[in-house]
VOLUMRO-824677 format. One record per residue: x, y, z of N, C-alpha, C in turn. Coordinates in steps of 0.02 Angstrom, whole numbers, plus 50000, padded with zeros to 5 digits. Atoms other than C-alpha are relative to their C-alpha. Example, Ala and Ser with C-alpha at 12.3 -4.5 7.8 and 13.67 -1.06 7.14 Angstrom:
2
500454994150000506154977550390500455006050000
499584994149997506844994750357499615005550037
***
This chain:
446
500655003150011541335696658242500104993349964
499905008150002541045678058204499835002849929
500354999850079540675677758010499404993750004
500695006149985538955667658000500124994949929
500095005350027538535651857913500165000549906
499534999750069538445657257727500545004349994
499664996750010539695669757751500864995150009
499465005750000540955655457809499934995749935
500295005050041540325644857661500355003749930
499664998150059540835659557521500815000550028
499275000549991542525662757606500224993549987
499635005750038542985644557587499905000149929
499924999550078542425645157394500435004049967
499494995250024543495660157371500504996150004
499655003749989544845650857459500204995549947
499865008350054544605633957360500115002349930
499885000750070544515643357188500755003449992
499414995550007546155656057229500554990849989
499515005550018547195637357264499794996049967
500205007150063546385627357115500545007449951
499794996150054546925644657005500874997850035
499185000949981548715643757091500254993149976
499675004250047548795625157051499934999449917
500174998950070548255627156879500795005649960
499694995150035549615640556833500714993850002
499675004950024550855628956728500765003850015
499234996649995552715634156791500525000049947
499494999850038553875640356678500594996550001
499875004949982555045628056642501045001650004
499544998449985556915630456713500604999749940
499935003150052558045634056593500974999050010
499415008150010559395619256574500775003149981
499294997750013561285620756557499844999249909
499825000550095561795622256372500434996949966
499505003950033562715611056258500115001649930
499864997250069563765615756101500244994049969
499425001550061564235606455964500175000949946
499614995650054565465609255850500044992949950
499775003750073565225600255679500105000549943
499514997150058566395599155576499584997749923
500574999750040565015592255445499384996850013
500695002149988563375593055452499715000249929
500455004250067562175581455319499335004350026
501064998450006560345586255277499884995149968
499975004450034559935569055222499435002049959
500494998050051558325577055141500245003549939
499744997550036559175586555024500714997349979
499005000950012561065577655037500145004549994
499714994749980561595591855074500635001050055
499474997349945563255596455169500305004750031
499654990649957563765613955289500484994550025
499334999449938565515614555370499845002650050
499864996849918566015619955529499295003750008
500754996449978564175622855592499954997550082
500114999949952563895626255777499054997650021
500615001949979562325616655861499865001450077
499984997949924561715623956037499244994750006
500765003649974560435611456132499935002350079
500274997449922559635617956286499274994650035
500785005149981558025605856381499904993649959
499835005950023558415592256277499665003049915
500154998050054558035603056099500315006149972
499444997550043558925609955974499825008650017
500174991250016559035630855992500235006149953
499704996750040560255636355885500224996749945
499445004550045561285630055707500215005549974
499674996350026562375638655623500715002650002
499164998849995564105645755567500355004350061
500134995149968563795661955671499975000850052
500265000349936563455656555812500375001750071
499894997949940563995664555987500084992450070
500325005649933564355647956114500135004950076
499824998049932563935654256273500564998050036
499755000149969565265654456408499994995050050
500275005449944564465642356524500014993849962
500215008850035564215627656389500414995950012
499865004150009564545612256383500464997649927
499525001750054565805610256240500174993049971
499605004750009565925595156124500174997249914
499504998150052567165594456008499774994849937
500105005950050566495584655843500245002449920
499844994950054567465594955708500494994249951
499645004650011568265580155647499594994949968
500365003250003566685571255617499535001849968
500604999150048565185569555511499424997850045
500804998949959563525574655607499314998149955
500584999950060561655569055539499704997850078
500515002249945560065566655629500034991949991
499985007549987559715547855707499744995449950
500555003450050559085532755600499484997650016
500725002649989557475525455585500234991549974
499895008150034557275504755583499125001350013
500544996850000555455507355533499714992449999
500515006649987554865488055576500624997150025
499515002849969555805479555718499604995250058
500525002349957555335468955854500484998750054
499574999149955556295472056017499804994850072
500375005449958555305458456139500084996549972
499955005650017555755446456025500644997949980
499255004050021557495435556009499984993050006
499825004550002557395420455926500504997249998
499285003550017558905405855912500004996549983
500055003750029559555393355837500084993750069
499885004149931559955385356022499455004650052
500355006550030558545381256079499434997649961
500664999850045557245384855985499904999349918
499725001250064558115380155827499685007149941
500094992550044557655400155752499225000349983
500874999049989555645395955791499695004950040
500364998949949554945409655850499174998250034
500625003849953553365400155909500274997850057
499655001149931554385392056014500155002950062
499774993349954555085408256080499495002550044
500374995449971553525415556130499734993850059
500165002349928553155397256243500415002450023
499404999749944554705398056318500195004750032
499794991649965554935418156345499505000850024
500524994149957553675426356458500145005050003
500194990550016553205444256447500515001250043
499604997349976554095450056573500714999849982
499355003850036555645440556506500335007749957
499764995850053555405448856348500005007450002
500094992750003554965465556399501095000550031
499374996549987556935466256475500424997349964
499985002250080557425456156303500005009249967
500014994050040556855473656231500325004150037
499634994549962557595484356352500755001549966
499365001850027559415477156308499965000749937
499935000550066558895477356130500055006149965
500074993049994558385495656132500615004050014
499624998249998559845500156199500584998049954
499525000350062560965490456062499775002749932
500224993850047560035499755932500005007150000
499854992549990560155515456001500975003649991
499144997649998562155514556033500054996749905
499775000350066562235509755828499675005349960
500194992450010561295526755811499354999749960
500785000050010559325521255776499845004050069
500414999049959558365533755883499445001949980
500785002849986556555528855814500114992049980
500175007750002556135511555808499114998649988
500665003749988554405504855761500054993250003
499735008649965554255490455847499184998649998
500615001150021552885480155757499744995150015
500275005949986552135468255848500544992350035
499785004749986552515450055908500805002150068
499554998749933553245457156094499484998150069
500105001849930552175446056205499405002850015
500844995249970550705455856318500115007249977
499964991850009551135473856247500895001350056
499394997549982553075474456301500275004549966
499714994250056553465485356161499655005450042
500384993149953552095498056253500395001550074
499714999749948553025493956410500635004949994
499494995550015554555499656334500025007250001
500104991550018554085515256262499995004750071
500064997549947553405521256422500714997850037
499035001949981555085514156511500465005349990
499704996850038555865525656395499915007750015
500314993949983554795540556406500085002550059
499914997449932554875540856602500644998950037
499364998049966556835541656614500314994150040
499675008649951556975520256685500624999949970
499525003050006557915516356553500205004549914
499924997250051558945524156389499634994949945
500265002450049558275520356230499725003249941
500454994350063557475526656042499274999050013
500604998749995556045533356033499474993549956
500285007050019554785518256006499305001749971
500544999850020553375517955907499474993649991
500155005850005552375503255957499174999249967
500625002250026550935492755878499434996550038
500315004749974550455482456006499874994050002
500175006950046549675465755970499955001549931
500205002250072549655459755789499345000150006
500735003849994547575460855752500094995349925
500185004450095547295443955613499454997750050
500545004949989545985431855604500234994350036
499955005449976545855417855680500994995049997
499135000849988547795410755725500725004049971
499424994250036548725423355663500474999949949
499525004450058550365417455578500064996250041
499995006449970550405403055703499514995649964
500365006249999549565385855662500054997150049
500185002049928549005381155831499684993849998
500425005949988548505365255876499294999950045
500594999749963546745360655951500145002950065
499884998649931547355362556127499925006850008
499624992050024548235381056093499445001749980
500344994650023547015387455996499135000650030
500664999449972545215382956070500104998950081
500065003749924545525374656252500395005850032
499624997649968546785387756275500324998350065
499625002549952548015377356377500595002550005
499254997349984549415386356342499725004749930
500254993550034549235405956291500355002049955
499234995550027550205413956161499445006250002
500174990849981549805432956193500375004349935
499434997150057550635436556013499375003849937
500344997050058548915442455912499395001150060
500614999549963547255449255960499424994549933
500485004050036546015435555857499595007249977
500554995150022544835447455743499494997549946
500385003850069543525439055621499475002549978
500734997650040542145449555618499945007750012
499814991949983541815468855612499945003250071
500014999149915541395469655801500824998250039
499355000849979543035460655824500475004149991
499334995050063544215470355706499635006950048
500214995249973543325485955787500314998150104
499575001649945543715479355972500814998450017
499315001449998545365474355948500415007449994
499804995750016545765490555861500015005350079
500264997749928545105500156017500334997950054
499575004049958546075488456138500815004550012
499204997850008547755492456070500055008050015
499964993849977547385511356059499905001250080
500004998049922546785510656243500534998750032
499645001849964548275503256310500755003149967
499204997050019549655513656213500115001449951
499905000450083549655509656037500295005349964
500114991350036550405524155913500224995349955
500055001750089550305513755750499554992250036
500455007750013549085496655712500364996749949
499545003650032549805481655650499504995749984
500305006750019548715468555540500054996349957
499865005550079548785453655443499534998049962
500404999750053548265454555286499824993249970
500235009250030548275436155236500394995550023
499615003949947549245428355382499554992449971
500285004250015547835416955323499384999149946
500345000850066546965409255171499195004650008
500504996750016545375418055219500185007850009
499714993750011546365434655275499255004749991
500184996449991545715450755285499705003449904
500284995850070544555460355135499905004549987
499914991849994544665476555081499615002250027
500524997949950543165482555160500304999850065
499795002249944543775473555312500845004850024
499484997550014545505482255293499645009650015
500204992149983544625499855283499685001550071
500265001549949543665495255435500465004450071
499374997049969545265497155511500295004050024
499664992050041546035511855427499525003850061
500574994849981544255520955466500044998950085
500144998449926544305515155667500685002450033
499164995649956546315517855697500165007549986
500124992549995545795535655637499795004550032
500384999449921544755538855783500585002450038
499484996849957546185539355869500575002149994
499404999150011547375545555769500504996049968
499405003550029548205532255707500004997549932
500125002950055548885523655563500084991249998
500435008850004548645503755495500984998849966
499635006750044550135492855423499854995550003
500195006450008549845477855359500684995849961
499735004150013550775463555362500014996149920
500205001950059550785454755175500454996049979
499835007050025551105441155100500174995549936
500085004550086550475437154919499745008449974
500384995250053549885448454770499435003250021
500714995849997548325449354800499815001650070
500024995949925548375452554993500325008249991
499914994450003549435466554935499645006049959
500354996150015548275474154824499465001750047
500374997249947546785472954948500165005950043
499824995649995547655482055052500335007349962
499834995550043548325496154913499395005549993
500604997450022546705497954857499465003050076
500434996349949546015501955045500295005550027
499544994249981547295514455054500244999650069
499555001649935548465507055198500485005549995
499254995950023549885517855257500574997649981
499345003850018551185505555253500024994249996
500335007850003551445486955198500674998150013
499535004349958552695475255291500244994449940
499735005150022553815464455192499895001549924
500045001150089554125461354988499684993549971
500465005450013553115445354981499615000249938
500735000550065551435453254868500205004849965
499864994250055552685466054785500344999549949
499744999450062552825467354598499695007549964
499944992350031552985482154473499405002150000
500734994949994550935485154480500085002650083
500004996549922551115486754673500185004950000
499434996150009552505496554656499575007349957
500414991750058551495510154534499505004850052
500664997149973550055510654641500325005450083
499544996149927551315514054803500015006350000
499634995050003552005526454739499485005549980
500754994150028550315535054669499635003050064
500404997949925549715533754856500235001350033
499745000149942550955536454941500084994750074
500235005249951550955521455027500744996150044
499365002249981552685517255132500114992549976
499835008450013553675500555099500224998050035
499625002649936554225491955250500164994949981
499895007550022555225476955154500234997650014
499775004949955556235469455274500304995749957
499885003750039557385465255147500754996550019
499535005949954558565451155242500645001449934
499325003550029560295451655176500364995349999
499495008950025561375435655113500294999750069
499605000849953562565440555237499864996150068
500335004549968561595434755365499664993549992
500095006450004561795416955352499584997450053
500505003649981560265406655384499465002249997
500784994950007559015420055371499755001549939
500295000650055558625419555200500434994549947
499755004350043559215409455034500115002749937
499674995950063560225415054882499345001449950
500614998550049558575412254756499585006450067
500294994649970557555423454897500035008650007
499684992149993558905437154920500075002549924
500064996850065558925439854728499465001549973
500794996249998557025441254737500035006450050
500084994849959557265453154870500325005249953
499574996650028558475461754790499595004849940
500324997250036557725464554621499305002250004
500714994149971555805472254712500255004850034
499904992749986556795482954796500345005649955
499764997250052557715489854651499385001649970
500404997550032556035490054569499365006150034
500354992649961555285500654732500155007049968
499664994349996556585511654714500085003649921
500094997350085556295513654512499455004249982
500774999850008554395517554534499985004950047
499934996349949555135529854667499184999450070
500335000849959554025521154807500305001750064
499444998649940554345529254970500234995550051
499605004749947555655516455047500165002150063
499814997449914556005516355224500424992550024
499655007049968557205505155314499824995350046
500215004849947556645490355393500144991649994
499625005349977557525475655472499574992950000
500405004649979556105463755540500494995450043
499365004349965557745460055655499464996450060
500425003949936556905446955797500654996150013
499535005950003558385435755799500695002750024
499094996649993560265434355885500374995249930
499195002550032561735431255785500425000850016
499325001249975563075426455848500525006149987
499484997150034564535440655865499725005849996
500384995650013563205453255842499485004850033
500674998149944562145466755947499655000349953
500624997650061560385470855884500125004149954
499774994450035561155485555818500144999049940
499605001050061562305478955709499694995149961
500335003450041561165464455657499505007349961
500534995350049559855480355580500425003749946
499664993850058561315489955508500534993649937
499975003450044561805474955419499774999149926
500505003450032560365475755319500235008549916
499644993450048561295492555222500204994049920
499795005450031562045475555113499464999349948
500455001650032560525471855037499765009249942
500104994350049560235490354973500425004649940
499435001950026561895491254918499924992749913
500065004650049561545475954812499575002549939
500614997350038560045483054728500475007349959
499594994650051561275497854655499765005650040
500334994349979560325510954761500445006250030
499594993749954561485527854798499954998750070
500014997149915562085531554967499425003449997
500424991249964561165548754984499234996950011
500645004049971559555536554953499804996950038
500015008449928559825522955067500005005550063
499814997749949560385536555192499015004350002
500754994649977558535547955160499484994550010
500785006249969557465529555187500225001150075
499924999949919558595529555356499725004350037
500134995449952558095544655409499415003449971
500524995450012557075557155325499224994349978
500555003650034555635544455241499704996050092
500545003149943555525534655426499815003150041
500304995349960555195551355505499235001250007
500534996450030553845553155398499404993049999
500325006749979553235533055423499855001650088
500484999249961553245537755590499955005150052
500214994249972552555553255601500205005250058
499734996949939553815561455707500295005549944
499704993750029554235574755565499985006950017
500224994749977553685588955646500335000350090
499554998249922554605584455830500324998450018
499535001849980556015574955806500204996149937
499725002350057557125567555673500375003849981
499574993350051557845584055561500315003650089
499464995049966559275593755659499815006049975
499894991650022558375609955657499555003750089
500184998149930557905622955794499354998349998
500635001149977556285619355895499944991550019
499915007950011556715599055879499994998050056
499775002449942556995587756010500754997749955
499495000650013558795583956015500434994449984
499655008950032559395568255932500394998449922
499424997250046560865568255836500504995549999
499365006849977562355554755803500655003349934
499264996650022564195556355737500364994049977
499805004850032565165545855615500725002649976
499414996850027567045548355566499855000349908
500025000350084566615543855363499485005549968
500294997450036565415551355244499584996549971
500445002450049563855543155215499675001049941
500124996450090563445552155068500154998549958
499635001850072564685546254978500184989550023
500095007149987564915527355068499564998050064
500595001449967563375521255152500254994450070
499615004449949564565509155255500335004950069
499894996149918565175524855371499544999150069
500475000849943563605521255466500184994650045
499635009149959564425501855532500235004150055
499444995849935565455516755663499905005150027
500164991849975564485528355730499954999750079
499684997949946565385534755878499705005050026
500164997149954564515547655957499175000549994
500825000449990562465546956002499675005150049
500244994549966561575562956055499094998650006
500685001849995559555557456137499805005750027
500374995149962558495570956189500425004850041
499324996249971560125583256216500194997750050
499335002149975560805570056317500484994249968
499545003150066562465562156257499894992950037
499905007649995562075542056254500614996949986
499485003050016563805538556173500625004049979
499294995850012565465546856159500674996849987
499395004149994567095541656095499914993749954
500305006150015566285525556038499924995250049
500165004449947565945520356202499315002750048
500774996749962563945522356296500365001850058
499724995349959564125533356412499164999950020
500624998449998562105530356475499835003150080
500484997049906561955537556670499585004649996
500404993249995561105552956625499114996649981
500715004850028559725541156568499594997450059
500415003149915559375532656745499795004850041
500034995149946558395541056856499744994850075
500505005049940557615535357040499635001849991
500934999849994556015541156989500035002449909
500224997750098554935543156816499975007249994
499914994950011555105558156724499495001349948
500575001050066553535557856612500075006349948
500274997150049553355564456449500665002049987
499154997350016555435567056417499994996349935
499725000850065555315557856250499434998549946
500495000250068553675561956166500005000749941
499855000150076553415560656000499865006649984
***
């Protein structure tokens, strides 16, 4: 018998809801060869803490096992690091990977940089840069701004969908300031717009600062970047909370760029999460930091790096970060690397910047918990990646010395473990497992 009109009508609904329920049922997810390693010491930079001979099993690209005890399956992947000093990856907790100024030809302007580079440029600028930070064993990066149309966002995603290796990126997006940002634009540039710079979102009024904010989150954002007094009229605490209160919406948090004293109190007092640079910081800052919890992103340039700062500067640097670290403000490491130097990958220009903390008198075991444990916690990856413990994602690096005891073992770190796959072995990248012919979304969420 024919089935009639509504009777054809519920059989297809049955139909349509049995294969919506069938696609709906989320497949269990295959499970992955297994990789052991054997280290011969493993750090807890939260504690400085050191275990021997501790076995690490990673399965799907996250940690499953640690321990002395441990059983390596038969099938694993075996790799031998018993010889070596194991710790989770570092953090450069303000970087800018779309951006490489020079002294040829842009004589170390980046204004210049940003005519002369185009986005696209710079977005594969960061690619290469990403990857020399990663092989010197940074796998987070907040990458704060000043990368062009949102190449830092490009990245990330890049990253995430298996194009290309790299640390996990935590981008800002555009810089939001007022009116020219840290540029001084000429008439042309700044009203006629004859030539774009794509390096800030303009914000001057609470509709703005509210749009802008909104912008960045729609297109990627996982932290906000603003300047607090890029310019003499600069941002006001109110204006500053504005901020805070709309990058909460979606989750996020605010740094602010800073400059002078009293930009840095504004911000203090609106309860920012983190403030960029040692510019507006003296021992009241410093009190209040540390009362609020408020990160220090000081980007404190070492001597060594000739041309980038000046002996009177680096002994101002020097002695605010000694006085962070007195007032126990939670430090975090950050480069504000944009620049080549000669002789030097990105890498090694950020891990340079160890020199400067060093100077200041600051213990290893300290310098080593801003690297890691404090920029976990700047950016907010404490809970799914950073600490070498089970449930983690798997990111892990290997050093023959003992940072604990000399903060310089880090200059040689020879083996780089991303998302339980090995980026570097030996002391040589080893990245194929990284390329794919197609995206692999969501392989290096936060």
């Amino acid at each position: 018998m024919t089935p009639t009109g509504p009777v054809r009508v519920l059989a297809a609904l049955v139909l349509c809801t049995k294969l919506l329920a069938a696609q709906a049922v989320t497949p269990t997810p295959a499970a992955g060869p297994i990789t052991a390693i054997k280290a011969g010491r493993l750090i807890d930079p939260a504690t400085g803490t050191t275990l021997t001979n501790q076995v690490i099993l990673v399965q799907n690209g996250r940690f499953t096992a640690i321990g002395t005890g441990i059983v390596i399956p038969r099938d694993a992947q075996v790799i031998d690091l018993s010889a070596m000093t194991v710790l989770p990856g570092l953090v450069d907790a303000h970087n800018h990977l779309a951006l490489t100024y020079k002294d040829v030809p842009e004589r170390n302007s980046y204004y210049i940089t940003t005519i002369l580079d185009d986005t696209p440029l710079r977005a594969i600028q960061a690619v290469s840069n990403g990857i020399q930070m990663l092989s010197s064993g940074f796998t987070i990066v907040r990458d704060m701004g000043n990368n062009g149309k949102y190449a830092d966002i490009a990245l990330r995603r890049g990253i995430e969908q298996g194009w290309v290796p790299g640390p996990t990126i935590i981008p800002s997006g555009l810089i939001i300031a007022g009116m020219g940002g840290q540029f001084s634009p000429n008439p042309e540039m700044a009203f006629e717009r004859r030539i774009v710079y794509p390096e800030y979102l303009e914000a001057d009024t609470p509709d703005e600062i509210i749009k802008a904010v909104r912008q960045n989150a729609l297109v990627g954002a996982r932290v906000i970047k603003i300047c607090v007094d890029c310019k003499l009229w600069g941002y006001t605490t109110e204006e500053i909370k504005l901020v805070i209160s709309e990058a909460a919406k979606a989750g996020l948090r605010v740094e602010g760029h800073v400059q002078s004293v009293a930009g840095a109190h504004r911000a203090v007092d609106a309860g920012i999460w983190s403030i960029a640079h040692d510019n507006g910081m003296n021992d009241t800052i410093h009190r209040i930091m540390a009362q609020k919890h408020i990160f220090r992103a000081g980007t404190e340039t070492p001597a060594s790096l000739v041309g980038h700062t000046t002996e009177a500067r680096f002994k101002q640097t020097v002695a605010m970060l000694r006085n962070g670290w007195e007032n126990k403000v939670p430090l975090t490491f950050s480069t504000d690397a944009d620049y080549y130097v000669p002789g030097k990958t990105r890498g090694e220009v950020a891990i340079e910047f160890i020199e400067t903390w060093k100077a200041a008198g600051i213990p290893a075991p300290d310098i080593l918990r801003a690297m890691t444990t404090v920029g976990y916690e700047v950016s907010e990856t404490t809970s799914t990646r950073g600490p070498i413990s089970v449930g983690m994602f798997a990111d892990l690096i290997a050093v023959p010395g003992n940072p604990l005891q000399s903060i310089d073992a880090l200059r040689d770190v020879r083996f780089v473990l991303k998302n339980g796959l090995v980026f570097k072995r030996d002391g040589v990248m080893t990245p194929a497992a990284f390329f794919n012919g197609g995206p692999v979304n969501g392989v290096n969420a936060r």
